[in-house]
C-alpha positions in Angstrom: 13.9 -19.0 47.9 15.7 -18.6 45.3 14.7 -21.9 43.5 11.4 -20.7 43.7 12.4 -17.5 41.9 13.6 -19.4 39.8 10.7 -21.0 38.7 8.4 -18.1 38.7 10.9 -16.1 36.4 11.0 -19.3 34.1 7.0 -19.4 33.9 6.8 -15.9 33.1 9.5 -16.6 30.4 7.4 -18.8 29.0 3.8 -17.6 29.1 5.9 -14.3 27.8 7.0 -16.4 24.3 3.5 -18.0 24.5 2.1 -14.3 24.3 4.8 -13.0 21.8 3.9 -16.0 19.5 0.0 -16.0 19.7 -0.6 -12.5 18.3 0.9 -12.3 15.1 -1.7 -14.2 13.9 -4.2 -11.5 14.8 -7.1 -10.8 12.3 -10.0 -8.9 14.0 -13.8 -9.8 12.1 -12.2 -11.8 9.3 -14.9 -14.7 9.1 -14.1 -17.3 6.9 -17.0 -17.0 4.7 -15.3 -13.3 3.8 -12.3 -14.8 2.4 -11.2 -15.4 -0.8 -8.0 -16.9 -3.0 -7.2 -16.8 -5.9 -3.4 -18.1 -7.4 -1.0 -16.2 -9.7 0.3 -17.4 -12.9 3.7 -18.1 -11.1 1.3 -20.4 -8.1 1.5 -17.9 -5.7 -1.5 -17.7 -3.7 -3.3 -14.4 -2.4 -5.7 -13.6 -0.4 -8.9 -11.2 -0.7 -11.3 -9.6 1.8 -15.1 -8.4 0.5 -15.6 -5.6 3.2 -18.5 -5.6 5.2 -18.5 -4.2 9.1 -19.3 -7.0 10.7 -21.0 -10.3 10.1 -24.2 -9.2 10.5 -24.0 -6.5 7.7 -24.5 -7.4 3.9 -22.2 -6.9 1.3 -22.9 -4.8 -1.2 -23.4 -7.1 -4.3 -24.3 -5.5 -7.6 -22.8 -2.4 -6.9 -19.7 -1.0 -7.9 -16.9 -3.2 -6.9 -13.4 -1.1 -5.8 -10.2 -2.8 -5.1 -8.1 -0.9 -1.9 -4.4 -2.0 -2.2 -1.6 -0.7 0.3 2.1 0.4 -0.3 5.1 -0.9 0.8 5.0 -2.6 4.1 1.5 -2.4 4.9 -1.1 -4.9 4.4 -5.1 -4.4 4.1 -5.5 -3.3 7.6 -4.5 0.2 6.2 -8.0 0.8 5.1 -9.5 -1.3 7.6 -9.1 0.9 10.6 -11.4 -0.6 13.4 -11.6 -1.3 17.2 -9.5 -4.8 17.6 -11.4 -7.6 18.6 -11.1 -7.6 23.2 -9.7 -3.8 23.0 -11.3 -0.7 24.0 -11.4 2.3 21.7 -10.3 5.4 23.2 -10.9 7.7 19.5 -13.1 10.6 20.2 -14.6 11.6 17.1 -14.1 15.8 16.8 -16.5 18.0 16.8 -16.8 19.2 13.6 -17.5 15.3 12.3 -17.6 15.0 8.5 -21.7 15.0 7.1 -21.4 11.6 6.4 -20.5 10.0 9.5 -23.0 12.2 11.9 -25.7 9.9 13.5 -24.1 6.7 12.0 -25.0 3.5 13.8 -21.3 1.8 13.1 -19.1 5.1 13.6 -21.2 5.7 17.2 -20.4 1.6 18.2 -16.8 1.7 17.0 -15.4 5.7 16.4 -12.1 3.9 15.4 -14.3 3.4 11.9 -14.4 7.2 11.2 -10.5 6.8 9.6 -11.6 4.1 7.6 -11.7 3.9 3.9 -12.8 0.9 3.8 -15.9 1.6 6.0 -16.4 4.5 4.1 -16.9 3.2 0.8 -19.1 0.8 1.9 -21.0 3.0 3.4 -21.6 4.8 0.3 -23.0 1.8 -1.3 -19.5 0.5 -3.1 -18.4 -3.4 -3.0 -15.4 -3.0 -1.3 -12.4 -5.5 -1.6 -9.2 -5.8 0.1 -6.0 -7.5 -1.3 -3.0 -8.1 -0.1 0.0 -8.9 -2.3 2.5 -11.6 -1.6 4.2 -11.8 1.5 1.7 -9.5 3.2 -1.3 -10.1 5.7 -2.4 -11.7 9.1 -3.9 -14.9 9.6 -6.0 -15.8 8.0 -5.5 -13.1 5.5 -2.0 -13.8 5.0 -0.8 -14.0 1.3 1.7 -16.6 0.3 4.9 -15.9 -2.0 7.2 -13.9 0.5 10.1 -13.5 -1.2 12.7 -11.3 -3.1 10.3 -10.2 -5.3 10.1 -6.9 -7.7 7.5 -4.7 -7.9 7.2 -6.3 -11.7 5.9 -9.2 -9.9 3.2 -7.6 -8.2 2.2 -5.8 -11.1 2.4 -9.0 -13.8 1.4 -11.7 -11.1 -0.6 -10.7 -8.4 -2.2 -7.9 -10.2 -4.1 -9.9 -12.7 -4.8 -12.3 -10.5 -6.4 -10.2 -8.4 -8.8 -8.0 -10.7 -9.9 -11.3 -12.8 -10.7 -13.2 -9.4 -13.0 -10.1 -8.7 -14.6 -9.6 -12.1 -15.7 -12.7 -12.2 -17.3 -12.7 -8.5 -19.1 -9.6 -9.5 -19.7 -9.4 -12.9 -18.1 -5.9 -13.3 -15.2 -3.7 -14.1 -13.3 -3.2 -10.8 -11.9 0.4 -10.1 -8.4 0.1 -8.3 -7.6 2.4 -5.6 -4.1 2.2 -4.7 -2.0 3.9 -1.9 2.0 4.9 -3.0 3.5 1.2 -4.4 -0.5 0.3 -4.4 -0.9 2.8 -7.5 2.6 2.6 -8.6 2.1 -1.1 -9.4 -1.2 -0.3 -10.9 0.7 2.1 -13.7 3.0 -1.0 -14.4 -0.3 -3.4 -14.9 -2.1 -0.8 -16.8 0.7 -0.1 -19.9 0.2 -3.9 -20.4 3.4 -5.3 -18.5 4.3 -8.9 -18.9 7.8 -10.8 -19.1 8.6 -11.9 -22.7 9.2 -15.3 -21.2 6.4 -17.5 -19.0 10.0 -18.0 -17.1 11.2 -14.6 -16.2 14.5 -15.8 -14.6 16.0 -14.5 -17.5 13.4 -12.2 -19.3 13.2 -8.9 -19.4 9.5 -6.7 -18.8 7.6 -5.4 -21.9 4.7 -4.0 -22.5 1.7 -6.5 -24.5 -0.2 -3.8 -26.9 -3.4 -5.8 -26.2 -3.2 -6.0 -22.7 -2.8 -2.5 -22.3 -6.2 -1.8 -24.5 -7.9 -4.3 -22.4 -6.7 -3.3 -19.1 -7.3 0.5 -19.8 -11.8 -0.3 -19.5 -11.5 -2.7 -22.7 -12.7 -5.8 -22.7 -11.7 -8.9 -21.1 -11.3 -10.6 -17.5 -8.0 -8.1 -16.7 -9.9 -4.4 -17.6 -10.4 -1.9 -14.9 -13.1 0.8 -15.1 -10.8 3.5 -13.3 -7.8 4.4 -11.2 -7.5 6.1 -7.6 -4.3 6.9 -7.3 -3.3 8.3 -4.4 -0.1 9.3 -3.6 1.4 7.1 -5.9 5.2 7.7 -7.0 6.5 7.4 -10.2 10.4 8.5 -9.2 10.1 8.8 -5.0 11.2 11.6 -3.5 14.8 11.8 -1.3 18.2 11.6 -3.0 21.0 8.4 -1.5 24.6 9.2 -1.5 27.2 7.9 -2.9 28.3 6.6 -0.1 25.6 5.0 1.5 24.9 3.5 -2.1 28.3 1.7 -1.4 26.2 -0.4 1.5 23.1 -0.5 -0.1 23.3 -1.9 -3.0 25.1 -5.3 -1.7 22.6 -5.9 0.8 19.7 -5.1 -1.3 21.2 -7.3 -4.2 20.4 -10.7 -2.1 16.5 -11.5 -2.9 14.7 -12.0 0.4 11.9 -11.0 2.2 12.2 -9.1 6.0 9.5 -10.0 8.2 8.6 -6.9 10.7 5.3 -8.9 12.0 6.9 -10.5 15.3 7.8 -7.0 15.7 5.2 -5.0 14.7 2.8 -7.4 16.0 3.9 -7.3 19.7 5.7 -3.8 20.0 4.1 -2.0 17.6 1.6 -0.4 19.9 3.8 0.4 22.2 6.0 1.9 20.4 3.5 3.9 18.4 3.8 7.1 21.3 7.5 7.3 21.9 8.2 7.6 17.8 4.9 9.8 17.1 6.6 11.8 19.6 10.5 11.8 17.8 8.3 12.5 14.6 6.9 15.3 16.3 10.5 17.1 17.2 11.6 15.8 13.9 8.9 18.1 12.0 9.0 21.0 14.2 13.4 21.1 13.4 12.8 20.4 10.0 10.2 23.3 9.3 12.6 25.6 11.2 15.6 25.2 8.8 12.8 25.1 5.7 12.0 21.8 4.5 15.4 20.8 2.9 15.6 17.7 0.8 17.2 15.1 2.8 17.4 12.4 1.0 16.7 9.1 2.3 16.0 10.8 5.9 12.7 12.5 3.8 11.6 8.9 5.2 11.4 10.8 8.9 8.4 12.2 7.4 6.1 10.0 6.6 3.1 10.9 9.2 2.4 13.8 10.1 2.0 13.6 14.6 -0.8 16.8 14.0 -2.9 15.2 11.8 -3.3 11.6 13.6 -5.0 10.5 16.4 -3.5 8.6 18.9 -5.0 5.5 18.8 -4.9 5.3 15.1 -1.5 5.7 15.3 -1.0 2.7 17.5 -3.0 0.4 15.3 -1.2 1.8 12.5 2.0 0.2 13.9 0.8 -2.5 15.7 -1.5 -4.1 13.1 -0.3 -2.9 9.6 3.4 -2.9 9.5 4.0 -6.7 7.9 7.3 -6.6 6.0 9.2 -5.5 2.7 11.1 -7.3 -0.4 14.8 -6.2 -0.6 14.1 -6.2 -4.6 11.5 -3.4 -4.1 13.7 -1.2 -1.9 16.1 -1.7 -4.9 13.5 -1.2 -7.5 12.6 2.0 -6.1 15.7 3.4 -5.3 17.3 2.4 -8.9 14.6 4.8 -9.5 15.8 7.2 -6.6 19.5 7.6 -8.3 18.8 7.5 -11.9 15.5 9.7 -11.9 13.7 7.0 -14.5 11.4 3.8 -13.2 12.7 0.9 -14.5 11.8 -3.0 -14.3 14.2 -4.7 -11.4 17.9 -4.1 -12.9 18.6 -7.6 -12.3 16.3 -8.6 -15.4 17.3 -10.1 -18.0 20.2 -12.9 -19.2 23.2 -12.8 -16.7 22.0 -9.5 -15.2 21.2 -11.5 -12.3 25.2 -11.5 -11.5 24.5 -7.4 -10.9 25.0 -6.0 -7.9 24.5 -2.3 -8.3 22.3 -1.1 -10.8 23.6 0.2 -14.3 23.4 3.8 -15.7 20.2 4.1 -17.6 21.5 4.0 -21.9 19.6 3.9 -24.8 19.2 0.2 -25.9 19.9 -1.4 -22.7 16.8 -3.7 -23.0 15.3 -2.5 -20.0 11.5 -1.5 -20.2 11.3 1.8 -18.3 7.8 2.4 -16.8 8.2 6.4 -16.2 9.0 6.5 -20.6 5.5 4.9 -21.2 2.9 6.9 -19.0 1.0 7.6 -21.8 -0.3 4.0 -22.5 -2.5 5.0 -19.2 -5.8 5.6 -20.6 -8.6 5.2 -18.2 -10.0 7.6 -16.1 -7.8 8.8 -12.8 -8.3 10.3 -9.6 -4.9 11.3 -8.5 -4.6 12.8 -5.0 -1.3 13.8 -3.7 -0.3 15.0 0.2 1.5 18.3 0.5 5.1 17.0 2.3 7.9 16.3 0.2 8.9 12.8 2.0 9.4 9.5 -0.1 6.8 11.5 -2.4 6.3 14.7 -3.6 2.9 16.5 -5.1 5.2 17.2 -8.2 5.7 13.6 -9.2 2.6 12.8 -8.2 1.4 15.4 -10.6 4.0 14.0 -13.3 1.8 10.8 -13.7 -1.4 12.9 -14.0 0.3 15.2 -16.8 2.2 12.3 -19.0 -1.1 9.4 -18.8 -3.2 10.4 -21.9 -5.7 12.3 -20.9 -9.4 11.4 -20.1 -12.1 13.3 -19.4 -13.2 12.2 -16.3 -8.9 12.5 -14.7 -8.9 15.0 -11.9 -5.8 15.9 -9.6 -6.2 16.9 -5.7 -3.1 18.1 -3.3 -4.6 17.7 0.0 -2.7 20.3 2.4 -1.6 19.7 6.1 -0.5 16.0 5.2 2.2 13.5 5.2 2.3 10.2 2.8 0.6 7.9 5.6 -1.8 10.0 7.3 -3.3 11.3 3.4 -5.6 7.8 3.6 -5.7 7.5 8.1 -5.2 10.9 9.1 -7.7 13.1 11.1 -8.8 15.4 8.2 -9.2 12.6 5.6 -12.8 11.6 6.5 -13.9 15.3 5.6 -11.8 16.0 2.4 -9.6 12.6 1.0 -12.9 10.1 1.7 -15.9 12.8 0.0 -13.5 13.6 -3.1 -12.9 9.5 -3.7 -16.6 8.6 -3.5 -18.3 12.0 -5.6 -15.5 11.3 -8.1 -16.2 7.5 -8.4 -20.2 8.4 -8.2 -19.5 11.0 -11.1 -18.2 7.4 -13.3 
């Protein structure tokens, strides 16, 4: 008897692992012939979705092309919010459905669509493409290049790659519509970043005159027609004491990338309840003492329980969450502790040997981003949620005020919302999705 328990326990073991390993890989409606690469300067490859609902749909050629790009951690799937491929759906779309989504075909087969952006802009007539920056993705939309990378790489490599592979598949000026590190990188690309050296082991970031003109709607294969930023930081939100800085900064010093996907990918979904329902208590304590700055806790409140559905909430986790560079935690919370956005501290001849960033001085041969907002030039829709978390509306609004101004910039704070659910949560189909597609029709 107990052999045989044996036996069955070691089977289940096993078609367990079996299980654990088979659905990372996961990538619901992602035919091959919707797929596209393209390879960075530094021969990283990335990997692009053009957006249609399913295979039987056609892609909107000749229209508009727009670029959706995550933040941190996420990969496309953000703005890709669907039914997974063998599950049920268990949304219920609310009663007071947005205009644009009453009566529609897709929404009614899959309600799960109704919180995408993706869908949305399609729907609208856009050519919608998804990207997802090295390290990030499921099979087969998995980018290569995870790493300890910077945000300067994502900005000077994957960037460029990225808007020249679609240009030239379209024939048109894309516009770039970036969530949080999505639009932050987007401000690096468009003051005309580059390292001074084609190797950058040892280079410092500055910013190409030329490039900058051509990104900004000039000419060339790198120019962008406009910017959606939304909820982009500049300097994020939170303070980090001194004494956690004493831990942080060692382990953030070593250059790798942490993998969340055999995680995320298995326990994600179940997870999704228990945490939505911490995050609740968490809020309801945290409005009671009046919304103090935490500092790196601000991270609690990143989603907002009230304005999510359930189910979107479990796909969020299950399906989105991929991983994060130690060198962009660092990046971003150099920025955190010295109030300036900086290229990655450990830029530059010997500065490699740093461990914890240096004070910010005049002459230090850093190129600060947050100095140069003003090379910005193009047209910007900047949209901000109303929580101070990692973000707050007043940074946001900091980018809008220091880019030069263009006639066409407008800036949004959307109330009753958190960083994540801005872009997924349940009021974003009737006031996030309308002002991104009038404003990009108004171009």
């Amino acid at each position: 008897m107990r052999k045989k328990a044996t036996r069955l326990m070691a089977l289940f073991l096993a078609a367990t692992l079996a299980f654990l390993l088979a659905v990372p890989g996961w990538e619901a409606g992602a035919a091959t012939q919707d797929l596209y690469t393209t390879v960075t300067a530094d021969g990283v490859q990335l990997t692009l979705k053009r957006y249609r609902p399913d295979q039987q749909s056609a892609f909107r050629s000749g229209k508009q092309p727009v670029i959706l790009m995550s933040g941190i951690l996420c990969n496309h799937n953000f703005f890709d919010v669907r039914t997974p491929e063998g599950e049920s759906c268990g949304v219920k779309l609310p009663p007071d459905i947005a205009d644009w989504a009453k009566h529609d075909p897709y929404i009614k087969a899959d309600p799960m669509r109704y919180y995408s952006l993706a869908y949305y802009l399609w729907d609208q007539g856009f050519d919608v493409w998804l990207a997802n920056y090295r390290g990030e993705g499921r099979e087969p939309m998995r980018s290569g290049g995870a790493g300890g990378y910077a945000i300067d790489e994502l900005a000077i490599y994957d960037m460029p790659a990225i808007v020249t592979k679609v240009r030239s598949l379209t024939g048109k000026k894309p516009v770039w519509i970036g969530h949080s590190m999505g639009s932050t990188m987007a401000y690096m690309y468009l003051e005309g970043a580059k390292f001074s050296s084609s190797l950058n082991a040892d280079s410092h970031v500055v910013s190409d005159t030329l490039l900058a003109s051509q990104r900004n709607n000039g000419l060339g294969s790198q120019a962008l027609k406009a910017l959606v930023d939304l909820d982009g930081p500049v300097i994020p939100g939170g303070s980090i004491p001194a004494l956690l800085q004493v831990l942080l900064w060692p382990a953030l010093s070593i250059p790798l990338y942490l993998d969340l996907r055999p995680i995320t990918a298995n326990l994600g979904g179940m997870a999704a309840d228990p945490l939505m329902a911490l995050e609740s208590m968490a809020q309801y304590l945290w409005g009671m003492v009046g919304y103090p700055d935490l500092g790196l806790l601000n991270l609690l409140f990143l989603i907002d329980p009230a304005n999510m559905d359930a189910n979107v909430s479990r796909y969020f986790f299950q399906y989105v969450l991929d991983g994060v560079s130690t060198r962009v935690v660092a990046q971003f919370a150099d920025a955190i502790v010295n109030g300036k956005l900086r290229e990655d501290y450990r830029n530059g001849a010997l500065n490699g040997l740093l461990v914890s960033p240096p004070a910010p001085a005049a002459g230090d041969g850093y190129y600060y981003y947050s100095q140069n907002l003003s090379k910005i030039k193009l047209p910007a829709l900047v949209i901000a949620d109303s929580t101070h978390d990692i973000t707050n509306p007043e940074d946001v609004k900091g980018f809008y005020d220091k880019k030069t101004r263009n006639s066409k910039d407008k800036f949004y704070v959307i109330s009753g919302t958190a960083h994540v659910d801005l872009v997924v949560g349940l009021n974003a189909p009737k006031e996030l999705y309308p002002k991104i597609g009038n404003w990009l029709k108004s171009l």
